[in-house]
N, CA, C and O atoms as CSV, one atom per row, in Angstrom:
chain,resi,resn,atom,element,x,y,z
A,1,UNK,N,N,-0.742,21.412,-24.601
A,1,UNK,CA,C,-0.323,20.380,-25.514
A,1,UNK,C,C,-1.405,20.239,-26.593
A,1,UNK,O,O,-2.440,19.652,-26.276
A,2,UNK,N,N,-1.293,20.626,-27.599
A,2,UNK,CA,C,-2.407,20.594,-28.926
A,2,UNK,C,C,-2.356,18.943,-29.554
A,2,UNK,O,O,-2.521,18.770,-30.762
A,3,UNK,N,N,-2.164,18.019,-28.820
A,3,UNK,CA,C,-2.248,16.618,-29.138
A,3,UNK,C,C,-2.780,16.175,-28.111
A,3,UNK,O,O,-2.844,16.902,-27.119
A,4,UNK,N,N,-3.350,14.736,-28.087
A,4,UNK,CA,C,-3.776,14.073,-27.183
A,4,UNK,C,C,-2.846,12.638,-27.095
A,4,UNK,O,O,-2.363,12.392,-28.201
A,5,UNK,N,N,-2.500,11.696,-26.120
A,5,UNK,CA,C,-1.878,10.409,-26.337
A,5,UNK,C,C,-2.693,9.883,-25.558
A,5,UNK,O,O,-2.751,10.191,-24.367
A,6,UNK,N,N,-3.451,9.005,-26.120
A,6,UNK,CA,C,-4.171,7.794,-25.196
A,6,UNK,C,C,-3.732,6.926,-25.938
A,6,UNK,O,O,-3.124,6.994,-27.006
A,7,UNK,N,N,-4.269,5.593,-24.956
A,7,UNK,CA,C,-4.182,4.280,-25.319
A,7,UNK,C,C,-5.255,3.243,-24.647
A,7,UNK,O,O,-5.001,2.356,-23.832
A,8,UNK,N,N,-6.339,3.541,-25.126
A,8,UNK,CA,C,-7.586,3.396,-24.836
A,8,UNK,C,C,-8.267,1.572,-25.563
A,8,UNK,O,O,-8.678,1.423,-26.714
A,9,UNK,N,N,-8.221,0.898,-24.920
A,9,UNK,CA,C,-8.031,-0.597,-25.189
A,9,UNK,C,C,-9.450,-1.260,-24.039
A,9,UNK,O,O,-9.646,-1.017,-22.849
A,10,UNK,N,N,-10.543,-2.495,-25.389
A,10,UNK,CA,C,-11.075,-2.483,-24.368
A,10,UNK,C,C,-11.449,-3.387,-24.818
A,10,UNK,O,O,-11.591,-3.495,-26.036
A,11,UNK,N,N,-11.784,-4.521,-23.794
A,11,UNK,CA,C,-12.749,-5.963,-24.536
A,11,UNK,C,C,-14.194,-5.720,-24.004
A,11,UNK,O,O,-14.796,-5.366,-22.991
A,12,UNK,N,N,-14.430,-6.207,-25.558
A,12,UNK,CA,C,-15.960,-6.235,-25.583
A,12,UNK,C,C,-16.318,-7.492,-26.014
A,12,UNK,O,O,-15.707,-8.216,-26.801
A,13,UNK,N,N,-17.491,-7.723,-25.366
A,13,UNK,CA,C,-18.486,-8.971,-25.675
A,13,UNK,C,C,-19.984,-8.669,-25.781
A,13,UNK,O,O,-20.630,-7.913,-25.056
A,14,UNK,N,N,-20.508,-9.547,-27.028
A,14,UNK,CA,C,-21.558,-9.571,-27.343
A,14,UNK,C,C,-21.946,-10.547,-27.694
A,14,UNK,O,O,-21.124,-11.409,-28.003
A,15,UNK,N,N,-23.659,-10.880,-27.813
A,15,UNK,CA,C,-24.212,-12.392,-28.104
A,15,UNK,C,C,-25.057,-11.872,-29.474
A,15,UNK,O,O,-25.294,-10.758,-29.943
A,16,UNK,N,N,-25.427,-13.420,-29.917
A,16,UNK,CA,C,-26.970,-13.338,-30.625
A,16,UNK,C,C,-27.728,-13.319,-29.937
A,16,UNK,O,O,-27.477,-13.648,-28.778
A,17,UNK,N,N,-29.003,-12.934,-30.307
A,17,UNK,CA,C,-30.113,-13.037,-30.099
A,17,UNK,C,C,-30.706,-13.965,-29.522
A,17,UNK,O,O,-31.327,-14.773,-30.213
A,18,UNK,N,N,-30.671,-14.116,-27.903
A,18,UNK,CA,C,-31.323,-15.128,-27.521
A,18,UNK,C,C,-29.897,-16.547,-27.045
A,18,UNK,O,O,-29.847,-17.696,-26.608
A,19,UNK,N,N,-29.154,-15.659,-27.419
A,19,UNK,CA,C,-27.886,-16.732,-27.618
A,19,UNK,C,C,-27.897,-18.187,-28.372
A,19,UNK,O,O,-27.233,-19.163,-28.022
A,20,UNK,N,N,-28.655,-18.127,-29.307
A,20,UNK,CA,C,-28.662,-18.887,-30.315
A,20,UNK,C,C,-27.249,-19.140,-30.935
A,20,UNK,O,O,-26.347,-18.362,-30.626
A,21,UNK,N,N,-27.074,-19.857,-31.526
A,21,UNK,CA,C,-26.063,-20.349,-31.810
A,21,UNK,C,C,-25.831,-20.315,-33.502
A,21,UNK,O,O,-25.729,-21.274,-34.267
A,22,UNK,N,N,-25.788,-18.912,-33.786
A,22,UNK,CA,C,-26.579,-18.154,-35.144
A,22,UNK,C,C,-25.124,-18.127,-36.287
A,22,UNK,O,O,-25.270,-18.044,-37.507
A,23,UNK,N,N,-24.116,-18.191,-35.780
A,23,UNK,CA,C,-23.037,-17.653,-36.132
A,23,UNK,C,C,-22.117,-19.375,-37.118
A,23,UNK,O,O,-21.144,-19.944,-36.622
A,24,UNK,N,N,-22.701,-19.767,-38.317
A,24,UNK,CA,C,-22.054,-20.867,-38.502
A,24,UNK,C,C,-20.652,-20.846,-39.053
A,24,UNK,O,O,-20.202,-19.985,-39.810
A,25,UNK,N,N,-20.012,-21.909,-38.577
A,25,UNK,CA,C,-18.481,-21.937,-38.341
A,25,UNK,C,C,-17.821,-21.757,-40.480
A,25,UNK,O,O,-16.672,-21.744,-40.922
A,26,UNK,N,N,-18.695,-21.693,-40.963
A,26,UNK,CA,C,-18.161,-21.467,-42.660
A,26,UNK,C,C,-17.789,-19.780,-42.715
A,26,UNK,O,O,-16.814,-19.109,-43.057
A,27,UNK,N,N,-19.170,-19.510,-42.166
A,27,UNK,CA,C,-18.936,-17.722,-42.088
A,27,UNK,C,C,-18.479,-17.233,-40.948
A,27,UNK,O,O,-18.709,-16.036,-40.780
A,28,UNK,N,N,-17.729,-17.952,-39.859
A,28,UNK,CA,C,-17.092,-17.271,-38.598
A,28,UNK,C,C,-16.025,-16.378,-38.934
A,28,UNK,O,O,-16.028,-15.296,-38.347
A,29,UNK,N,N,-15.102,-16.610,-39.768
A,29,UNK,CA,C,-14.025,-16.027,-40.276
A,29,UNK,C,C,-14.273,-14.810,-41.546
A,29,UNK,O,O,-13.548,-13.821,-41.649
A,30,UNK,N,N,-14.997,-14.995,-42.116
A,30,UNK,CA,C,-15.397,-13.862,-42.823
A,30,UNK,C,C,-16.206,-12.956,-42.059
A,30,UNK,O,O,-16.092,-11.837,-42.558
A,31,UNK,N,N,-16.979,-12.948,-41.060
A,31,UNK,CA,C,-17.559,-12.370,-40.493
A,31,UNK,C,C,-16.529,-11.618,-39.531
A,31,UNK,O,O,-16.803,-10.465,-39.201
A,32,UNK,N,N,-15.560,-12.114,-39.148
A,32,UNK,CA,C,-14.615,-11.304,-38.285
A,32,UNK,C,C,-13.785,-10.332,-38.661
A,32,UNK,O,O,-13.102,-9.530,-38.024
A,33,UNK,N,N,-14.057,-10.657,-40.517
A,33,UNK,CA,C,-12.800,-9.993,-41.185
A,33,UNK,C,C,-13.556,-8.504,-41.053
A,33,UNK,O,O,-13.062,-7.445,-40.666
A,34,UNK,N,N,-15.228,-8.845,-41.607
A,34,UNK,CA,C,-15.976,-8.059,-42.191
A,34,UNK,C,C,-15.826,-6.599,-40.577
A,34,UNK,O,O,-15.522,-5.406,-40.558
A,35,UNK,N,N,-16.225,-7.587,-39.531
A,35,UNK,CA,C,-15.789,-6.686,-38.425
A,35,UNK,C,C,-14.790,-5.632,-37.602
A,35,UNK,O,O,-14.944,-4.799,-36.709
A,36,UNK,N,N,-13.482,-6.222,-38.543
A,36,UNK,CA,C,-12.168,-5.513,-38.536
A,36,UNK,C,C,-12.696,-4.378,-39.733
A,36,UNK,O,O,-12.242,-3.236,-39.662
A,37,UNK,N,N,-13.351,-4.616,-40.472
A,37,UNK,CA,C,-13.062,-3.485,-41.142
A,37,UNK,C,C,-13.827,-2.573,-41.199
A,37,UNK,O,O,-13.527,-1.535,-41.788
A,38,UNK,N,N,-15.096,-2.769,-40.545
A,38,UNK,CA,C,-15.876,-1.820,-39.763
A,38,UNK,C,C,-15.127,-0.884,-38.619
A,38,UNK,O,O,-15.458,0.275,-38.369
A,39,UNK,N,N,-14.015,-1.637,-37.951
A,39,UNK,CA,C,-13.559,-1.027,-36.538
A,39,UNK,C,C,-12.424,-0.143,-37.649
A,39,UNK,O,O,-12.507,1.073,-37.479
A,40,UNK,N,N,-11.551,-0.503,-38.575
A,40,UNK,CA,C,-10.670,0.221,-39.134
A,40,UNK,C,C,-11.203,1.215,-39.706
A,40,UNK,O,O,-10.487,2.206,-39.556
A,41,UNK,N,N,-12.677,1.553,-40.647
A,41,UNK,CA,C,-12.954,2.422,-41.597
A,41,UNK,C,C,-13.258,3.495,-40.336
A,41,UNK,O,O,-13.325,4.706,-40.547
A,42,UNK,N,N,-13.417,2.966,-39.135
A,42,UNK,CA,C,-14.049,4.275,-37.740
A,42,UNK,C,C,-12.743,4.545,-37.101
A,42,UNK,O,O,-12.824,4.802,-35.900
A,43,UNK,N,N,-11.467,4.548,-37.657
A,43,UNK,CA,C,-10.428,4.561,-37.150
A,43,UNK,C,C,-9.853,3.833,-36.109
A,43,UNK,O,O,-8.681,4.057,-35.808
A,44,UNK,N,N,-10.458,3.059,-35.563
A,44,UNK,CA,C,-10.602,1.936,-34.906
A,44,UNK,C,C,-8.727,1.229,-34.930
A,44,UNK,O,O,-7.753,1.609,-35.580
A,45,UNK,N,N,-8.867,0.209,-34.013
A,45,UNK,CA,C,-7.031,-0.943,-34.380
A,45,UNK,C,C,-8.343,-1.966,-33.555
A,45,UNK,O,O,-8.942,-1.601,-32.543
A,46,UNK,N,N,-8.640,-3.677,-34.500
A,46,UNK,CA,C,-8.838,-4.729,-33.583
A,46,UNK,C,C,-7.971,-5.392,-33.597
A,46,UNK,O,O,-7.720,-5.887,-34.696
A,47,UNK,N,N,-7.178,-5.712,-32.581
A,47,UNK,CA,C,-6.081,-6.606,-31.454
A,47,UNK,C,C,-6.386,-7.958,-31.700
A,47,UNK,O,O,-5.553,-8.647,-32.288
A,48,UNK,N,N,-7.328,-8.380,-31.380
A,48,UNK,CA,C,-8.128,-9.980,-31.642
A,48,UNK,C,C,-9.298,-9.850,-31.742
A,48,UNK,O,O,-9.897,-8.820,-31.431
A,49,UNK,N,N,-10.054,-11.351,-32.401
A,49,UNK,CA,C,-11.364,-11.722,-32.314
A,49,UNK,C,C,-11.190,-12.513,-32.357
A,49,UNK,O,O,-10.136,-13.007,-32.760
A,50,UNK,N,N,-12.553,-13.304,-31.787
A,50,UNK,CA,C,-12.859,-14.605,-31.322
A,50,UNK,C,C,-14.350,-14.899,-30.845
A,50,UNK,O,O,-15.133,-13.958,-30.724
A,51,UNK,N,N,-14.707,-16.095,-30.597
A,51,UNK,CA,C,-15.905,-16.353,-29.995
A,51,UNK,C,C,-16.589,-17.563,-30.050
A,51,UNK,O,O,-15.968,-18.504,-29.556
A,52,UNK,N,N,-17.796,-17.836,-30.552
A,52,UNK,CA,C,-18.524,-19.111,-30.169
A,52,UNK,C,C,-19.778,-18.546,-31.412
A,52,UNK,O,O,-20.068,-17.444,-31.877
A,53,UNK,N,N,-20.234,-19.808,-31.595
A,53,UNK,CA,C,-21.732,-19.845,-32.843
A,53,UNK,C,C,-22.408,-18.519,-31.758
A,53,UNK,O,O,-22.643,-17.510,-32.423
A,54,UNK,N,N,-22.686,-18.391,-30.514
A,54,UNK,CA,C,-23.650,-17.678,-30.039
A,54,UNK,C,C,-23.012,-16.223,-29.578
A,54,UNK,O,O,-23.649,-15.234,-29.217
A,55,UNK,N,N,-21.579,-16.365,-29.691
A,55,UNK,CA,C,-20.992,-14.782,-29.226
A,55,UNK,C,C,-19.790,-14.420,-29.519
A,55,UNK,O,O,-19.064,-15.402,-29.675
A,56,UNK,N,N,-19.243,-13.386,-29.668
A,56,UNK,CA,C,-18.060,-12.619,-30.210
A,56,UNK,C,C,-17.376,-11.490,-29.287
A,56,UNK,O,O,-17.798,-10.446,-28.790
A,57,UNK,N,N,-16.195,-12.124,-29.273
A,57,UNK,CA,C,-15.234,-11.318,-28.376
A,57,UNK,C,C,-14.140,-10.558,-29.087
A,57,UNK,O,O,-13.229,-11.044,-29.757
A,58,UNK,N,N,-14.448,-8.923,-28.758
A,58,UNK,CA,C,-12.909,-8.258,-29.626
A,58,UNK,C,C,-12.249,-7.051,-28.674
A,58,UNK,O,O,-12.752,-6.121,-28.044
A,59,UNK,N,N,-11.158,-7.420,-28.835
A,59,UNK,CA,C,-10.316,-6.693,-28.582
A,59,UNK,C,C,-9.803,-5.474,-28.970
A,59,UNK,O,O,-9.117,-5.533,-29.991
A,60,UNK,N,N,-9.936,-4.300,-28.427
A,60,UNK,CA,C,-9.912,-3.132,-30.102
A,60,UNK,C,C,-9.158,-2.037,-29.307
A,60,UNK,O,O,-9.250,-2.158,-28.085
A,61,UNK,N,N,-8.381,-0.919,-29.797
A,61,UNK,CA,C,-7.897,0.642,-29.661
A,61,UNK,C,C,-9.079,1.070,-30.228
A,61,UNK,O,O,-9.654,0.653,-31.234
A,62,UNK,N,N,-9.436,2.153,-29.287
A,62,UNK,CA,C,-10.358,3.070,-29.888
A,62,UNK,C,C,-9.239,4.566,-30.078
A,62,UNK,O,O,-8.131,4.682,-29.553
A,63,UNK,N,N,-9.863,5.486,-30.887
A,63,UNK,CA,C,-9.533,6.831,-30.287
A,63,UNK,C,C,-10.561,7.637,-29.388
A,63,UNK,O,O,-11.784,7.497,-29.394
A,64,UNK,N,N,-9.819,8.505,-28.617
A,64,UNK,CA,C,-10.696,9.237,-27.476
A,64,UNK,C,C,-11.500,9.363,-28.129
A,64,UNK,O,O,-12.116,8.301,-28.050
A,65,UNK,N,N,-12.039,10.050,-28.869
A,65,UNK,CA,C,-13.110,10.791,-29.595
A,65,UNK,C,C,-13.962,9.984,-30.344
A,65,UNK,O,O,-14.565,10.296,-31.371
A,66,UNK,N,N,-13.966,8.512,-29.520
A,66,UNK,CA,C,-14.715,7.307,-30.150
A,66,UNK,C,C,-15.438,6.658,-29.087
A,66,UNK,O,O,-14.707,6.019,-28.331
A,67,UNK,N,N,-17.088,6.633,-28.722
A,67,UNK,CA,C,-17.461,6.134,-28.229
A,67,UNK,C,C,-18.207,4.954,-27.914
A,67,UNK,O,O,-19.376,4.735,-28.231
A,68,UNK,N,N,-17.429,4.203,-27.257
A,68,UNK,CA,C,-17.596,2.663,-27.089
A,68,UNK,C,C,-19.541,2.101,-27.417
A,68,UNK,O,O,-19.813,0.948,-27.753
A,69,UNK,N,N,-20.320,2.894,-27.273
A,69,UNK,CA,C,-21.902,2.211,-27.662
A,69,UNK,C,C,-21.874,2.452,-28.972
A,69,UNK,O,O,-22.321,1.507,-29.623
A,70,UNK,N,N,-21.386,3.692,-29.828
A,70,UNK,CA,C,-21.964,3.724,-31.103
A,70,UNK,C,C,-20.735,3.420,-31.887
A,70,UNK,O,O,-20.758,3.488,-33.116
A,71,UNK,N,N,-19.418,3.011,-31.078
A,71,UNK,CA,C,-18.839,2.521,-32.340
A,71,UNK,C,C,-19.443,0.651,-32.089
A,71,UNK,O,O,-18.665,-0.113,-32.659
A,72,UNK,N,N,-20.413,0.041,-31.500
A,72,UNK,CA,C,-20.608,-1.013,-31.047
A,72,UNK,C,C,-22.147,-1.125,-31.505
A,72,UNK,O,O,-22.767,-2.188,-31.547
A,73,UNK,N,N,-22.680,0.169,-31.851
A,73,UNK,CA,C,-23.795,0.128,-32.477
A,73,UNK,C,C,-23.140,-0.070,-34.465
A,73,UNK,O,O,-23.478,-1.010,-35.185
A,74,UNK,N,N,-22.803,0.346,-34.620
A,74,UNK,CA,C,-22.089,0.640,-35.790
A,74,UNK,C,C,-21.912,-1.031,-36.489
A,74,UNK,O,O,-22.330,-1.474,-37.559
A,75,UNK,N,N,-20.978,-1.811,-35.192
A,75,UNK,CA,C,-20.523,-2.700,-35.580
A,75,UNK,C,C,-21.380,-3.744,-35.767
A,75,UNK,O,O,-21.461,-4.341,-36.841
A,76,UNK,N,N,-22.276,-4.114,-34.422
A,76,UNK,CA,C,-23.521,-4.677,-34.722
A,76,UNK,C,C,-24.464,-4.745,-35.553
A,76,UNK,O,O,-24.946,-5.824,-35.897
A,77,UNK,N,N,-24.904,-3.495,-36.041
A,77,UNK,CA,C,-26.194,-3.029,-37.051
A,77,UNK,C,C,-24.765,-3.480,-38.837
A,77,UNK,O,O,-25.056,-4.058,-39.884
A,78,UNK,N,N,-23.974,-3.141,-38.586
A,78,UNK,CA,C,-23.647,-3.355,-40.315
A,78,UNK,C,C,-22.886,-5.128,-40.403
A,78,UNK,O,O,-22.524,-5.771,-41.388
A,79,UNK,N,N,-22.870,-5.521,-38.739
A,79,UNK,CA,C,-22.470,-7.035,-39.229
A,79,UNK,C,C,-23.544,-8.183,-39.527
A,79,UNK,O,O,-23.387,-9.234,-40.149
A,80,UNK,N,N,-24.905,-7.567,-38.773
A,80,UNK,CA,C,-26.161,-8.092,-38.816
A,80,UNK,C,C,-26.596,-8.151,-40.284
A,80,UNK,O,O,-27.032,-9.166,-40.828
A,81,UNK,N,N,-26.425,-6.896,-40.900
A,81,UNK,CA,C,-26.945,-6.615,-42.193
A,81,UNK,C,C,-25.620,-7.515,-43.110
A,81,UNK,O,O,-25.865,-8.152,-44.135
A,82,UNK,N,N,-24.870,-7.452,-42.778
A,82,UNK,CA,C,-24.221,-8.632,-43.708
A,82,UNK,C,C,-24.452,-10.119,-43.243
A,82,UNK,O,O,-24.491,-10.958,-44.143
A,83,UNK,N,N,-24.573,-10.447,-42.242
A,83,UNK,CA,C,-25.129,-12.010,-42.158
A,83,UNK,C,C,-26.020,-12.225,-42.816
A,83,UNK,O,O,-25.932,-13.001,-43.768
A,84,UNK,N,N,-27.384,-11.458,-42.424
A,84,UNK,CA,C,-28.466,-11.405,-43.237
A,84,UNK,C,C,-28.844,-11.290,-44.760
A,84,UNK,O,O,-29.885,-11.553,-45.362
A,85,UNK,N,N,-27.204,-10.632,-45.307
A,85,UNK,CA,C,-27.394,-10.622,-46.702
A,85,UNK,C,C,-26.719,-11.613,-47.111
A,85,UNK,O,O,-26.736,-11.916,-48.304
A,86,UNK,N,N,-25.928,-12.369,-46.114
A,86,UNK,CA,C,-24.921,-13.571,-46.629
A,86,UNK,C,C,-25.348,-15.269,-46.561
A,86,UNK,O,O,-24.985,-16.317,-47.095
A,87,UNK,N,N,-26.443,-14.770,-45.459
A,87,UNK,CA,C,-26.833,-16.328,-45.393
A,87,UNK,C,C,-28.028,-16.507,-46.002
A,87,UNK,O,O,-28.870,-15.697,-45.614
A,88,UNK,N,N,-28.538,-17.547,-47.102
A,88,UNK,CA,C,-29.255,-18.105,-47.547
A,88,UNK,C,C,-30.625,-18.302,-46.459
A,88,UNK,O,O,-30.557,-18.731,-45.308
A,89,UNK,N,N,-31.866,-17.856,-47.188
A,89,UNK,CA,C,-33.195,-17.999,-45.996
A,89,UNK,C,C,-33.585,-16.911,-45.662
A,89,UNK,O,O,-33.439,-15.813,-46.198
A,90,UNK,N,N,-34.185,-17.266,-44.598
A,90,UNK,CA,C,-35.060,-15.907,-44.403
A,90,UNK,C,C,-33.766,-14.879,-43.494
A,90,UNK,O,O,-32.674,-15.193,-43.022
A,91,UNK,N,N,-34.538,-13.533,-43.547
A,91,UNK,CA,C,-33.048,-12.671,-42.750
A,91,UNK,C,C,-33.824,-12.649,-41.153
A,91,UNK,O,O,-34.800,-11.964,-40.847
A,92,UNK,N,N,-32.981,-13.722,-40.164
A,92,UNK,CA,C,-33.129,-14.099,-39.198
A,92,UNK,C,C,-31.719,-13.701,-37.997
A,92,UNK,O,O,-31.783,-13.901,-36.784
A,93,UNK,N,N,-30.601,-13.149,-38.692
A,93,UNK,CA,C,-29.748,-13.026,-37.744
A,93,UNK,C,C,-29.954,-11.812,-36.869
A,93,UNK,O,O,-30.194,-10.792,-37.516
A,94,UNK,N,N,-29.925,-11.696,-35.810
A,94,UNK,CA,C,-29.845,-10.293,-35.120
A,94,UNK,C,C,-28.562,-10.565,-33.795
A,94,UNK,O,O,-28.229,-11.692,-33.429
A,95,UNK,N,N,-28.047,-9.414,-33.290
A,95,UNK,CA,C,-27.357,-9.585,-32.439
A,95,UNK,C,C,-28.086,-9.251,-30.907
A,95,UNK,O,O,-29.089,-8.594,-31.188
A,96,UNK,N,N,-28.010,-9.430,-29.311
A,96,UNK,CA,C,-28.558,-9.334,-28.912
A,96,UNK,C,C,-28.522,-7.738,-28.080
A,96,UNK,O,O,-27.367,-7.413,-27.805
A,97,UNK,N,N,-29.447,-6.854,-27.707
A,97,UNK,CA,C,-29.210,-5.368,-27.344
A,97,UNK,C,C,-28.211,-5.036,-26.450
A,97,UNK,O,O,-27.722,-3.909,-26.383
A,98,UNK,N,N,-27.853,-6.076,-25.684
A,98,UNK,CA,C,-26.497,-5.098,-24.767
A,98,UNK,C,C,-25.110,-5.825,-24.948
A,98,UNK,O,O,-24.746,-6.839,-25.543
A,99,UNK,N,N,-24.789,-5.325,-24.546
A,99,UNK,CA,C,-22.663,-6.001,-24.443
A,99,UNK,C,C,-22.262,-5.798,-23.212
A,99,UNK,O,O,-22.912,-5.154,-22.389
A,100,UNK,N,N,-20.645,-6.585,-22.897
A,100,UNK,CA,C,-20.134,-6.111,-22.050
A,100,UNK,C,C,-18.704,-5.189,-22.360
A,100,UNK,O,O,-18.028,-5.817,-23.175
A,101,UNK,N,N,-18.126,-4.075,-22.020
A,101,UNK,CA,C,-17.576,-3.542,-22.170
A,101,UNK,C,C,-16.388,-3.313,-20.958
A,101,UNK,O,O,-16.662,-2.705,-19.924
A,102,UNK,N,N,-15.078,-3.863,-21.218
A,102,UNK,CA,C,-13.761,-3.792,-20.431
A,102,UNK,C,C,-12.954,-3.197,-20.895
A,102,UNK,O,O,-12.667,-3.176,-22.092
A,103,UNK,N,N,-12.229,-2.358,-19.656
A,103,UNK,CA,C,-10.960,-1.983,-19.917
A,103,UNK,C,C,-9.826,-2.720,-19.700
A,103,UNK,O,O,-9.631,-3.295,-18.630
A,104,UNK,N,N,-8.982,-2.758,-20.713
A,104,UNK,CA,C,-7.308,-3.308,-20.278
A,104,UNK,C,C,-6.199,-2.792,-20.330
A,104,UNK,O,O,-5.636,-2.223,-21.265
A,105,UNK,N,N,-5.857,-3.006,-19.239
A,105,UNK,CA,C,-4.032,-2.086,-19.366
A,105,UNK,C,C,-2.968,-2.986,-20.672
A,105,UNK,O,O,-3.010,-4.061,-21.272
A,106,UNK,N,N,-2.148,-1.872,-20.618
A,106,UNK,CA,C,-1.204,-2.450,-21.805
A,106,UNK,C,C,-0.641,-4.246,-21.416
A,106,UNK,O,O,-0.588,-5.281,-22.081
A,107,UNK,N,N,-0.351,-3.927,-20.203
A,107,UNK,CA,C,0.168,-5.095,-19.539
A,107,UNK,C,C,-0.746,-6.305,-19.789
A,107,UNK,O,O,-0.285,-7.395,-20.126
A,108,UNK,N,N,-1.900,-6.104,-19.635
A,108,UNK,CA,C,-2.647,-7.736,-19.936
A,108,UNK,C,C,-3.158,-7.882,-21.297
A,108,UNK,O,O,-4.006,-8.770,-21.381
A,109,UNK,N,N,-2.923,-7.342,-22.262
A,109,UNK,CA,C,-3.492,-7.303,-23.755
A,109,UNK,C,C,-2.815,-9.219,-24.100
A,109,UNK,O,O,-3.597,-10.167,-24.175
A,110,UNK,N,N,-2.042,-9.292,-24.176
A,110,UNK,CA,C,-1.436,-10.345,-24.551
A,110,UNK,C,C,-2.100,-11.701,-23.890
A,110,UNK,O,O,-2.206,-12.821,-24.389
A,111,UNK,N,N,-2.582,-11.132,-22.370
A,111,UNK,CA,C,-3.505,-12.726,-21.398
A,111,UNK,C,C,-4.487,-12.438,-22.156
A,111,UNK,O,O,-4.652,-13.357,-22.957
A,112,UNK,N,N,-5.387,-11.422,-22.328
A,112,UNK,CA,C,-6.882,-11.289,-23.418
A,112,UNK,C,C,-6.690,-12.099,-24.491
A,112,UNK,O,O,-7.347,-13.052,-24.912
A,113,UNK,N,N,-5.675,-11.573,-24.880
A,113,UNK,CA,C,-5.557,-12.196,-26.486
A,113,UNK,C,C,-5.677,-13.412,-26.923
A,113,UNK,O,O,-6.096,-13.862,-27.990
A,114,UNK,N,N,-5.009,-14.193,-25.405
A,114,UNK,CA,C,-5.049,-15.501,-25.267
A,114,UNK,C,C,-6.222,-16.090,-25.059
A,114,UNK,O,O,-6.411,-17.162,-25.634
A,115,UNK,N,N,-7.396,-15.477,-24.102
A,115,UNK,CA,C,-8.133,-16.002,-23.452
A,115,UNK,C,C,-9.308,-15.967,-24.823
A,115,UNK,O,O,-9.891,-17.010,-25.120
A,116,UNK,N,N,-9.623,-14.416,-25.750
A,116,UNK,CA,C,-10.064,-14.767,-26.700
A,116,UNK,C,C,-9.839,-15.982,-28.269
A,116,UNK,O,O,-10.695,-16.304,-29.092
A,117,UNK,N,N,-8.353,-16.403,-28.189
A,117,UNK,CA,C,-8.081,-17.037,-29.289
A,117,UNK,C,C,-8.607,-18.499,-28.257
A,117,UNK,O,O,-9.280,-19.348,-28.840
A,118,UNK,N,N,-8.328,-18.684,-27.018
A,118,UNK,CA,C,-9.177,-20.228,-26.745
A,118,UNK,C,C,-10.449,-20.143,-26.570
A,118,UNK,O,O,-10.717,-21.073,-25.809
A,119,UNK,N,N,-11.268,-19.660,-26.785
A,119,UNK,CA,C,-12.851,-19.782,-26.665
A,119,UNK,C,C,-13.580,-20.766,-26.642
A,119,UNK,O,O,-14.477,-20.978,-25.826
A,120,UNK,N,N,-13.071,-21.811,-28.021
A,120,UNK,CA,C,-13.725,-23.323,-27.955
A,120,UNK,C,C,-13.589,-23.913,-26.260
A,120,UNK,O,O,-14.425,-24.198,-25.403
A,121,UNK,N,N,-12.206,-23.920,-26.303
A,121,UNK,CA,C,-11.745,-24.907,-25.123
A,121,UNK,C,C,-11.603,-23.885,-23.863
A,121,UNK,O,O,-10.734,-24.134,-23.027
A,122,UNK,N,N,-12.118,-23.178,-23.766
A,122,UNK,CA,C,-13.022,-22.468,-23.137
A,122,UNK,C,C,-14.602,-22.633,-22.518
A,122,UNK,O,O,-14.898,-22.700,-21.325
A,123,UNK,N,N,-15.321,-22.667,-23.425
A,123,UNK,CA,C,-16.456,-22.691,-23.256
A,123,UNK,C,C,-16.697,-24.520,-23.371
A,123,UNK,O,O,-17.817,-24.950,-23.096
A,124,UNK,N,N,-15.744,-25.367,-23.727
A,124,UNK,CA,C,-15.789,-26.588,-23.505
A,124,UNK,C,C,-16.147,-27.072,-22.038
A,124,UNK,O,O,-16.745,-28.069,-21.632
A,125,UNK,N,N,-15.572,-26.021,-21.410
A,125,UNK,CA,C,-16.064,-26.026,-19.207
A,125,UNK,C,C,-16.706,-25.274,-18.547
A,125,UNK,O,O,-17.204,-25.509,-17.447
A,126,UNK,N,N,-16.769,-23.955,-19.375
A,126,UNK,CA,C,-17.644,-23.218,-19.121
A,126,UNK,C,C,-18.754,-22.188,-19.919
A,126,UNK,O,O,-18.451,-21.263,-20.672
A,127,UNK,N,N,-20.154,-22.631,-19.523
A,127,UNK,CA,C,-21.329,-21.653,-20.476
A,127,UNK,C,C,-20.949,-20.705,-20.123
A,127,UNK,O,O,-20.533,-20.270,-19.049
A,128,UNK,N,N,-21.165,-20.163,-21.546
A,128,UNK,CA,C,-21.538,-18.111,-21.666
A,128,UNK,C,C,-22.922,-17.549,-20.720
A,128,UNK,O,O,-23.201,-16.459,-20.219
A,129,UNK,N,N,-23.420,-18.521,-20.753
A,129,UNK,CA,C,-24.438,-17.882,-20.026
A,129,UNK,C,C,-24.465,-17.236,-18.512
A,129,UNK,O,O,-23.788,-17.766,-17.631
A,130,UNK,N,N,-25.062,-16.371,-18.308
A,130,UNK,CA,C,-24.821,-15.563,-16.748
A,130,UNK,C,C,-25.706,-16.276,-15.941
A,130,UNK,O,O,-26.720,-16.739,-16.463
A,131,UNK,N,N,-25.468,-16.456,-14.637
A,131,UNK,CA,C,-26.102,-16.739,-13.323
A,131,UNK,C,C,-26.398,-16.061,-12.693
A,131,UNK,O,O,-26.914,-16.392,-11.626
């Protein structure tokens, strides 16, 4: 078969730095756009985004021939460099070095989707932080 068919779907999460709470709610939405179009110019599809001042959750299709650290290095290093060029002050934003990386079947894309679009009222009961 000289084609490939995947359907390669995966949530990822990442923080700031320190989990600071770096991410202000004026530039949350431009910053997500800016992130879709990082994942689209790498051939990328993002499904959803979402998150909190201190972290960002997306939902994305990769293609096979796309690997989940450096398309995540990619996304990190050129969204950093736009915070940093977007926010007024010193350039203080960084994201923090690791993520978490999930797979999802077709079947639960739609509970993700959900669970990323409530995040506020989400994290209203429960910290991001690990134990």
């Amino acid at each position: 078969m000289p084609d490939a068919l995947t359907n390669l779907v995966y949530h990822l999460v990442f923080s700031t730095r320190h989990r600071a709470p770096s991410i202000p709610d004026v530039l949350r939405e431009r910053l997500y756009e800016y992130m879709g179009g990082i994942i689209r110019e790498k051939r990328g599809i993002l499904l959803e985004i979402g998150g909190m001042p201190n972290h960002v959750h997306l939902l994305v299709r990769f293609r096979a021939d796309t690997s989940i650290a450096e398309m995540l290095r990619t996304i990190k290093a050129n969204s950093s460099k736009w915070m940093n060029e977007t926010i007024p002050g010193p350039k203080s934003f960084y994201w923090q070095t690791g993520y978490g990386a999930f797979s999802v079947s077709q079947s639960q894309i739609a509970t993700i989707c959900g669970y990323i679009q409530r995040q506020a009222e989400h994290h209203a009961k429960t910290s991001f932080e690990v134990r």
